[in-house]
C-alpha positions in Angstrom: 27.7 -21.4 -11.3 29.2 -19.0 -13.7 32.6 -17.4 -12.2 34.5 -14.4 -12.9 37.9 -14.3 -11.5 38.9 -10.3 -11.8 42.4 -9.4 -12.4 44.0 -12.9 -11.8 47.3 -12.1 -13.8 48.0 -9.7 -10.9 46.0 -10.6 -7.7 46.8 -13.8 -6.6 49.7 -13.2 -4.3 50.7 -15.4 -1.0 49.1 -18.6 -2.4 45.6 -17.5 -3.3 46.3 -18.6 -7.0 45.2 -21.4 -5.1 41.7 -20.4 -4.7 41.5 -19.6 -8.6 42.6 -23.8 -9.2 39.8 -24.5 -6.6 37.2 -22.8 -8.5 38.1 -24.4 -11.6 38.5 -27.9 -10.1 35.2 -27.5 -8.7 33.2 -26.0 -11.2 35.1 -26.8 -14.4 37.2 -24.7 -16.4 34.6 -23.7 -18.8 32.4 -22.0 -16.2 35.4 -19.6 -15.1 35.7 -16.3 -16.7 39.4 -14.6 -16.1 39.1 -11.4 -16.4 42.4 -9.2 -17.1 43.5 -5.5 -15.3 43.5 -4.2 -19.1 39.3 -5.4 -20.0 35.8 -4.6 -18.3 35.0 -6.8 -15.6 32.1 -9.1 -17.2 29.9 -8.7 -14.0 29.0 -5.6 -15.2 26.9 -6.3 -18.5 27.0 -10.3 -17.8 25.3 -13.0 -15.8 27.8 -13.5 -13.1 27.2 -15.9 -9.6 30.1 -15.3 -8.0 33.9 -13.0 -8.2 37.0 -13.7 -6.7 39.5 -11.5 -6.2 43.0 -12.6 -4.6 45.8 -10.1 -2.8 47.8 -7.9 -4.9 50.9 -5.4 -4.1 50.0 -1.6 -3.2 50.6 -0.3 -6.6 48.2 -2.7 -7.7 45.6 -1.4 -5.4 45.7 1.9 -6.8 45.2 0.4 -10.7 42.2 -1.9 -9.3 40.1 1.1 -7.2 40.6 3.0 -10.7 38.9 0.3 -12.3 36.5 -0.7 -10.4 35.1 2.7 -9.3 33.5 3.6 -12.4 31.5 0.3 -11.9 31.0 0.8 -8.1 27.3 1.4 -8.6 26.4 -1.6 -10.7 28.4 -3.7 -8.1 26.6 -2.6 -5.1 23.0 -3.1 -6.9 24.4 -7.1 -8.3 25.3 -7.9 -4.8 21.7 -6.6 -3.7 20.4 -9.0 -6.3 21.9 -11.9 -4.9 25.8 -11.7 -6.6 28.5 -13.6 -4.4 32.0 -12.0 -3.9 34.7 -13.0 -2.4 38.2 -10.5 -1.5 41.2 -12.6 0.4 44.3 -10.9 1.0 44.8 -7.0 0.1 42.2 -7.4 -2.1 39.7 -6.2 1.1 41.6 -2.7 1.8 40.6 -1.5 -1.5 36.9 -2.1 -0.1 37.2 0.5 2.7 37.3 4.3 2.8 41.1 5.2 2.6 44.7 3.1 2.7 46.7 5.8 4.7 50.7 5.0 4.0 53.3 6.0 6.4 54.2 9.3 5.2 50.4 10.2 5.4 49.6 9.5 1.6 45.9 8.6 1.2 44.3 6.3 -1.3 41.0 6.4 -1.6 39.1 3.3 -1.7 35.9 1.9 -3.0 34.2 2.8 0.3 31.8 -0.2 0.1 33.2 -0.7 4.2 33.5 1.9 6.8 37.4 1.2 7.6 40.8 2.9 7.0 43.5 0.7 6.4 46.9 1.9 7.7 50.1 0.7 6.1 53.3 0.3 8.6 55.9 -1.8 6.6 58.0 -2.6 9.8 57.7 -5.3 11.3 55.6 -7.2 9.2 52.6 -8.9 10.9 53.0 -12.4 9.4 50.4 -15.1 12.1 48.3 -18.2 12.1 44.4 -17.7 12.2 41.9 -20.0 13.6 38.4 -18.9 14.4 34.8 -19.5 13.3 32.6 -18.3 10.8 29.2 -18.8 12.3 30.0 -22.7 13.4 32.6 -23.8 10.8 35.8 -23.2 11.5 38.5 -21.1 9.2 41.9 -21.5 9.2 44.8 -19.7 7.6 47.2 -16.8 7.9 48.1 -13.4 7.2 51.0 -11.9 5.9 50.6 -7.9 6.0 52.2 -4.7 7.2 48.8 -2.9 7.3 46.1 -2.9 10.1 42.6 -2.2 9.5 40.2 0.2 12.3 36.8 0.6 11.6 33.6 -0.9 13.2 32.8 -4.5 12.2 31.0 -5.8 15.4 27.8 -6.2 13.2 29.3 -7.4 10.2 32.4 -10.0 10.8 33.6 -12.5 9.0 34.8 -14.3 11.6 35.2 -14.5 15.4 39.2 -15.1 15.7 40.1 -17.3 18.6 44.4 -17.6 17.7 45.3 -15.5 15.6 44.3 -11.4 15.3 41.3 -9.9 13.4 41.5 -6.7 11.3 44.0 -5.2 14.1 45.9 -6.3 16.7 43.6 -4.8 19.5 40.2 -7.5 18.3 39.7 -10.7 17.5 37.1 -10.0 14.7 38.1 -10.4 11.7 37.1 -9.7 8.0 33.7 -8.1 6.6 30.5 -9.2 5.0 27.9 -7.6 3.2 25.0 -9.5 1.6 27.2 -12.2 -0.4 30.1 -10.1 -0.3 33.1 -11.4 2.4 36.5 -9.1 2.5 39.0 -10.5 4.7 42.8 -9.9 5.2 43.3 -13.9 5.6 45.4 -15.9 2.8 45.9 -19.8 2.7 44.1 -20.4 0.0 41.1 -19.6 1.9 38.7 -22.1 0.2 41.1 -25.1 0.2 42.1 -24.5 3.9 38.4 -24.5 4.5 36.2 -26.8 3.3 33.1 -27.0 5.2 32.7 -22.9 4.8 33.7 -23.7 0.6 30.5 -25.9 0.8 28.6 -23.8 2.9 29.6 -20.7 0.9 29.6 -22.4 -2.8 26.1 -24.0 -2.3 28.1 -27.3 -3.9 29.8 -30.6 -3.3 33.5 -29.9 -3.3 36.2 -32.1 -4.7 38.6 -34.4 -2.0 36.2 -32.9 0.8 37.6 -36.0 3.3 41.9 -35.1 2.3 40.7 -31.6 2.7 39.1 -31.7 6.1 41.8 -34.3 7.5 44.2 -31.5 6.1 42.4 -28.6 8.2 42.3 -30.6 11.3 45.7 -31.1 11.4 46.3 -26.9 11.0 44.0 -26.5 13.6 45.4 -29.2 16.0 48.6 -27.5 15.4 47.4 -23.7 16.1 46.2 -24.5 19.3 49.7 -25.9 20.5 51.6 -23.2 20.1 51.3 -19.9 22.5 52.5 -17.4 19.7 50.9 -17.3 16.6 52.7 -14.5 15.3 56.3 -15.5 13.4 
């Protein structure tokens, strides 16, 4: 699998540099391409399985939709022919229509998603997710002082049961198109998770059995507490 991580110098916030060491620990360093904020992403004129893209600051968001949306196009027809993507973090609010701030600035987004992302920077929403993705389970958290509304009942990523989904008032998180999956959760996502890695890579991942013994233990310890939210 050939793997482009886009923009990893600046999009790797709240742990999910961890998902970038994943990839390369799983496929080999030669078969990820890191893309830099200043080049072309390489999905658009290359051969390209899969991109990752991690959370990132809000000034950050406004440089990447700048970047991207010349490309937006070419994106939407690679994931149509079978591309895999994966947004953790902030990286998903640049996928919806608008990220409104709290003066009533609007930024607007790729528009991939039907969903407005509104940004309230008191308090922070900082909580423990557990839930499922089809059958496998996801854990993780989310560190944020945005909330996402829009529609998703068609096209979650997962089904939350501790935790919140892409607001406070629903339990379903995240979104998915074709091989694309945006959601809001950190952790690293694909070291948190492996069974959904495997499921999602199409491979055998490295220390599957001290990653799984690893997950149980988050999720035996989410379900003892009655407030998720810290």
């Amino acid at each position: 699998m050939k793997i482009e991580i886009l923009f990893g110098e600046v999009c790797s916030l709240y742990g999910d540099h961890g998902n970038i060491m994943f990839l390369e620990k799983t496929f080999g360093k030669n078969n990820i391409n890191k893309t830099s904020i200043l080049e072309t992403p390489k999905f658009i004129t290359e051969k390209i399985d899969l991109i990752y893209m991690g959370a990132m600051n809000e000034k950050t968001q406004a440089q990447v939709i700048d970047k991207l949306l010349p490309f937006k196009d070419i994106l939407l027809e690679k994931l149509d022919n079978g591309l895999k993507a994966l947004f953790t973090g902030t990286a998903m609010d640049i996928l919806g229509k608008t990220i409104v701030e709290e003066n009533g600035t609007t930024l607007e987004g790729l528009n991939i998603f039907d969903f407005e992302t509104r940004i309230k920077k008191r308090p922070r929403l900082n909580c423990a997710i557990y839930g499922l993705y089809k059958n496998i389970p996801i854990v993780g958290h989310k560190t944020q002082f945005t909330q996402t509304f829009g529609d998703n009942s068609e096209n979650y990523f997962i089904k939350v049961q501790k935790g919140m989904g892409i607001n406070k008032n629903t339990n379903l998180e995240g979104f998915i198109y074709k091989n694309l999956i945006a959601t809001n959760i950190t952790g690293p996502l694909l070291i948190m998770n492996p069974q959904f890695s495997e499921n999602y890579l199409g491979v055998e991942i490295p220390y599957k059995n001290l990653l799984l013994a690893a997950q149980n233990k988050r999720i035996k310890d989410t379900n003892l507490v009655k407030d998720v939210f810290y």
